[in-house]
C-alpha positions in Angstrom: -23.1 1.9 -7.9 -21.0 0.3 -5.2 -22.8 3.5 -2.8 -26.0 2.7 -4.1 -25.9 -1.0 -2.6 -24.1 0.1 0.3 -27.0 2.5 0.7 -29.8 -0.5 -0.1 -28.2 -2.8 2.3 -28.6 -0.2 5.1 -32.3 0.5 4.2 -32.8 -3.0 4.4 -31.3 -3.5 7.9 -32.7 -0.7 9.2 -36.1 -1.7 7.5 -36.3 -5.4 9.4 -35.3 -4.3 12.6 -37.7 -1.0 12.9 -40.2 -3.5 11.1 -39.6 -6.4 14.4 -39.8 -3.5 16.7 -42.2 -1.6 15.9 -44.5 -4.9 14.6 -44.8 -3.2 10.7 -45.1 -5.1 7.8 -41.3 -4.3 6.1 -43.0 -4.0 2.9 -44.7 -0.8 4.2 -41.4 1.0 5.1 -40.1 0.1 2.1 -43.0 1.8 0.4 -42.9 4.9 2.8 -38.8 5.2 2.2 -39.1 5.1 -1.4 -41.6 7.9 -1.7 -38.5 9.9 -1.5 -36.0 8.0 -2.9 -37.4 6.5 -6.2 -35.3 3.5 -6.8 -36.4 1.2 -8.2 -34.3 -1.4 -6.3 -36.8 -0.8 -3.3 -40.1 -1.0 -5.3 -39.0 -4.7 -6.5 -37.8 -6.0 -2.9 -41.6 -4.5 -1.7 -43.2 -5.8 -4.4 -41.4 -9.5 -4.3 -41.9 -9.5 -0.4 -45.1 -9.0 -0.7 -46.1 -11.5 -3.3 -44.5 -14.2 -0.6 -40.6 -14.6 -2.4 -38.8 -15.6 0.6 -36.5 -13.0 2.3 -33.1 -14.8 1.4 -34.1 -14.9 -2.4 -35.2 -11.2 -2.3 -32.3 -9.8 -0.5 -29.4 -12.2 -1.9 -28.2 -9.4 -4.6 -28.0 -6.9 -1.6 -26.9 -8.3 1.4 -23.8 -10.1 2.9 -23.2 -13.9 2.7 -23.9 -13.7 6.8 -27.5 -12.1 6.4 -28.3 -14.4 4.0 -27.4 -17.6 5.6 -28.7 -16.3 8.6 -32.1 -15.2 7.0 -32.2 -18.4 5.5 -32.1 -20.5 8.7 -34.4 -18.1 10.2 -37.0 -18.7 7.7 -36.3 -22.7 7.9 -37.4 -22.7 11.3 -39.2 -19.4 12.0 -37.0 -17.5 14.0 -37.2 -13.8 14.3 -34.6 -12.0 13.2 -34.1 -8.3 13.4 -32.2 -8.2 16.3 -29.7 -10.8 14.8 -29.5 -8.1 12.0 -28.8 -5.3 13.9 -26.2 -6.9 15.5 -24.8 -7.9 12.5 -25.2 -4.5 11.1 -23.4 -3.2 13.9 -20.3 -6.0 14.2 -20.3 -4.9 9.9 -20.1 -1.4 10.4 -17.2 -1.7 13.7 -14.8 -3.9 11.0 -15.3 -2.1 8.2 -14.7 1.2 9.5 -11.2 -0.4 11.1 -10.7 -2.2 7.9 -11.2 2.0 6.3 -8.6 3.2 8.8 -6.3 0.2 8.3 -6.0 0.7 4.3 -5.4 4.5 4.9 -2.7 3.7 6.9 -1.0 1.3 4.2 -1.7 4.1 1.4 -0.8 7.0 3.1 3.2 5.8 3.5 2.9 4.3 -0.6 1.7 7.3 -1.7 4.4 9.5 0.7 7.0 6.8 -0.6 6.2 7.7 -4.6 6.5 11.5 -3.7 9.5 11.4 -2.0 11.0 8.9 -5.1 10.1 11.5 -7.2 11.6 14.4 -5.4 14.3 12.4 -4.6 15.4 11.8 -8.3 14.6 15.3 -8.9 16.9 16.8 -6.6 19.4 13.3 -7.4 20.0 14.7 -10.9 20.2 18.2 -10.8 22.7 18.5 -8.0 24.4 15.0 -9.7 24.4 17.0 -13.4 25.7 20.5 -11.4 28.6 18.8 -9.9 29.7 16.7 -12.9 29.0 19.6 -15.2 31.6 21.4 -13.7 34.2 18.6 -13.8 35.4 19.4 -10.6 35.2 16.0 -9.0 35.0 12.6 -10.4 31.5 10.2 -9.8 31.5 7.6 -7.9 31.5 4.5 -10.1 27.8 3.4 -9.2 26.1 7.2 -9.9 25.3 6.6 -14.1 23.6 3.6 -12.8 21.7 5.0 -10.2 20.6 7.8 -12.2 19.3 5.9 -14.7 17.3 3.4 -12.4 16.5 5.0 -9.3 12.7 5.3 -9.9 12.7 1.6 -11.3 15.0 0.2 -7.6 12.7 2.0 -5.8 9.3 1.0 -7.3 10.8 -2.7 -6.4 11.2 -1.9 -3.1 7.7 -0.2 -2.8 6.1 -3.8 -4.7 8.5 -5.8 -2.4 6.0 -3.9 0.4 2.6 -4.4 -1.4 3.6 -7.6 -2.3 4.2 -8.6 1.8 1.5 -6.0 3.3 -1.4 -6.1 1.2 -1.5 -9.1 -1.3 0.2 -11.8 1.2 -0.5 -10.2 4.7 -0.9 -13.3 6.5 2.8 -14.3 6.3 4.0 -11.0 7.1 5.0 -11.0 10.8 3.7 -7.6 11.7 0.8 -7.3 9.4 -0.1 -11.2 10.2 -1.0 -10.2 13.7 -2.9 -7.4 12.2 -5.1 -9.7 9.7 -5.0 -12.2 12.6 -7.0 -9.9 14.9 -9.7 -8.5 12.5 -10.1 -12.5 11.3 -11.0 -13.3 14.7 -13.4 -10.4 15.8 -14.8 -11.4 12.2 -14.8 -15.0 12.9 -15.9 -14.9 16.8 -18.8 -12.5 16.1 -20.1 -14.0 13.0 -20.1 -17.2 15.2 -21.9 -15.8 17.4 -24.6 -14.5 15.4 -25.2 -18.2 13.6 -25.5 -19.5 17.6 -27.7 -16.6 18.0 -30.1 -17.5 14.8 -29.8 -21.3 16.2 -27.0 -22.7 12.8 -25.5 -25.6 13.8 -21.8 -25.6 14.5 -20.8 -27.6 11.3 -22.6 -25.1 9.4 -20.9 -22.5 11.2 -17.5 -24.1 10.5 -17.8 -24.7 6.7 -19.2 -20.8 6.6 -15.5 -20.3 8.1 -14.0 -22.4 5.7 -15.6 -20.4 2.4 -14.9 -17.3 3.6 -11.3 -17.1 5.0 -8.1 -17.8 3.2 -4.7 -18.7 3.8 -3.3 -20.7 7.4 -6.6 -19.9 9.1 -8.7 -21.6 6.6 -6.4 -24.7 6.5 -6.8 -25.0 10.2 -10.6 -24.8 10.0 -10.2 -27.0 6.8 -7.7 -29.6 9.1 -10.5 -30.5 12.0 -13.3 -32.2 12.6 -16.8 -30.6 12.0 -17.5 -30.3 15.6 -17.5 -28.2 19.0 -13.9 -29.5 19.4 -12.9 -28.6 16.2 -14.0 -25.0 16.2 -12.4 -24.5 19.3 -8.9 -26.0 18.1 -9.2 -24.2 15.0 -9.9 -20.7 16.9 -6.2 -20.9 18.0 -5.6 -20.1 14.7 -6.6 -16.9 15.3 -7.1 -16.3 18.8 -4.1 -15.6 21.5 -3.3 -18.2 24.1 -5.0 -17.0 27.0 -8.3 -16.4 25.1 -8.4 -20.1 24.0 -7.6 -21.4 27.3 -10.5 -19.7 28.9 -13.0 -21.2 26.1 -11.5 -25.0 26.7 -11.9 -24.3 30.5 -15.7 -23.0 29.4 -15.8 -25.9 27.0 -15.5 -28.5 29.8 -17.4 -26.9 32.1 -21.0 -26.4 29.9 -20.5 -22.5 29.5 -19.0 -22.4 25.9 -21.4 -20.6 24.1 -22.2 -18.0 26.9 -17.7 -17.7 26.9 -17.5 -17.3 23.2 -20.5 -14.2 23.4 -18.5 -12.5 26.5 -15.2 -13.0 24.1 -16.4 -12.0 20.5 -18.4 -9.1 22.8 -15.3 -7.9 24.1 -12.8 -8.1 20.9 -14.9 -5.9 19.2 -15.2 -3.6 21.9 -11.4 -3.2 21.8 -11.3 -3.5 17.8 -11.2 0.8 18.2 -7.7 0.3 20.4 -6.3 -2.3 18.9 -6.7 0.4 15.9 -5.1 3.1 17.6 -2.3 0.9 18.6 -1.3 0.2 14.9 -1.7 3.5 13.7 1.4 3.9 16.0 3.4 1.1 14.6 2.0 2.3 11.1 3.8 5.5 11.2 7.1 4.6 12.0 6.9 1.7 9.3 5.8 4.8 6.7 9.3 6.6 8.2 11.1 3.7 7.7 9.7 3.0 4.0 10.6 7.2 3.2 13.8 6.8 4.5 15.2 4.4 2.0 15.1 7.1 -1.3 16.4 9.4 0.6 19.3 7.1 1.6 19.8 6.4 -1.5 19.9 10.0 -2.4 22.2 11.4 0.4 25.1 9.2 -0.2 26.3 9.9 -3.8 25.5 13.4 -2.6 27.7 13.5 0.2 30.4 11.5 -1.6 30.2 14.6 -4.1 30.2 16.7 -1.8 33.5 15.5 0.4 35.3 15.2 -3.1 34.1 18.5 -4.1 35.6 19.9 -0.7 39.1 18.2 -0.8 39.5 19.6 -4.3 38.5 22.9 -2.7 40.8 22.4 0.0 44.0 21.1 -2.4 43.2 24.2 -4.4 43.3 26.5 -1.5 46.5 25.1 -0.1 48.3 25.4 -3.3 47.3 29.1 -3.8 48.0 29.8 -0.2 51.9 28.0 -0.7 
């Protein structure tokens, strides 16, 4: 299902801008599209189109709360679109598709984490059982214990994780930086699509303010509804030289032309800055495997020295 309206909101992108390009009624490619796929979904947004629904109404259940807004202004004052949409179809696809990489980065070290805890208690009590079955060396005071609730410690520690990088991101130091900088290509871009489709700023900021969370919508929540209170809540998620260079273009009349070059160039670089924490991603997922095993080595080697003194005692009394 969740494919299916992915699928439907890409016809429908696609559909207005080929429509504003190519100067066809929409309703038409809808029509022409559906002759091979059948849905049903398609015949009703042709059919509601074309017996004059507005856009915003028709598309609401498909699209996202940007292209709605934005439709809805458009229709308001009779602005043209489609390019706004591919835009936004375009600035949609670029964060999701980090957004993709970024949650296979945080599952790949749970779910490496889980199988090592697993192997880990495997290998924990058989060599644990084969050592004290023999009776050869005495356990150390903690092993029953740790037996017995190794899984359980380390499913803590792995919630303790989940808890900090997924659930509460934003007050993780690493990962804050991380939600920081897909907040503000999200934030910068969508703004620039509302100046694009002509939404005034206040608009713009209380669109903020419904669709963030945390410090970031506080700050937007904490200023006043204008020009100078968009720009002193970007700090909260912009870095220090960016904001500088938007006050500077603020007092000099070049804001809005500033804010395109900046959201223009974050999400250029949204790819890198990517790459750049995949890197710090996989030595967090070898720090994270580390601890079971850890835990696993040191009764093991305390067995083990134990096992080889009484070894060594033995062989020194035979040998006397």
């Amino acid at each position: 299902m969740l494919d299916r309206k992915k699928e439907l909101q890409r016809i429908i992108y696609e559909a207005e801008v080929q429509s504003g390009y190519a100067n066809i009624s929409v309703e038409e490619i809808y029509q022409r599209v559906n002759k091979y796929l059948n849905w049903p979904e398609l015949d009703d947004i042709a059919e509601d189109i074309t017996n004059g629904l507005k856009k915003s109404e028709v598309y609401e259940p498909y699209l996202s709360d940007e292209a709605i807004t934005i439709i809805k202004n458009a229709e308001n004052k009779s602005l043209p679109v489609y390019r706004i949409l591919e835009e936004l179809q375009n600035i949609s696809d670029a964060i999701e598709k980090a957004k993709s990489k970024l949650i296979q980065m945080i599952m790949m070290p749970i779910f490496t984490f889980i199988a090592t805890v697993i192997l880990a208690d495997y290998v924990l009590h058989k060599i644990a059982g084969t050592l004290l079955a023999t009776k050869l060396v005495k356990a150390p005071v903690y092993l029953p214990f740790l037996m017995k609730f190794f899984i359980p410690i380390n499913l803590f520690i792995l919630g303790i994780f989940i808890f900090f990088v997924v659930i509460k991101p934003d007050y993780t130091p690493i990962v804050k930086n991380i939600f920081k900088e897909l907040e503000g290509v999200r934030i910068l871009n969508t703004s620039r699509l509302f100046y694009m489709a002509n939404i005034s700023i206040e608009d713009i900021m209380l669109y903020i303010q419904d669709t963030t969370r945390g410090k970031i919508r506080r700050a937007f929540e904490e200023v006043p509804l204008n020009l100078e209170g968009f720009l002193e809540a970007l700090g909260s998620v912009l870095k220090l030289t960016e904001i500088a260079s938007l006050e500077s273009a603020f007092y000099t009349g070049k804001f809005r032309e500033a804010l395109f070059k900046l959201s223009e160039k974050k999400l250029q670089n949204l790819g890198v800055f990517v790459e750049g924490v995949a890197a710090i991603a996989s030595i967090s997922a070898i720090g994270l495997v580390v601890i079971p095993l850890i835990m696993l080595i040191i009764p093991y080697f305390q067995l083990a020295f134990e096992l080889i003194n009484k070894v060594s005692h033995f062989m020194m009394n035979v040998a006397g």
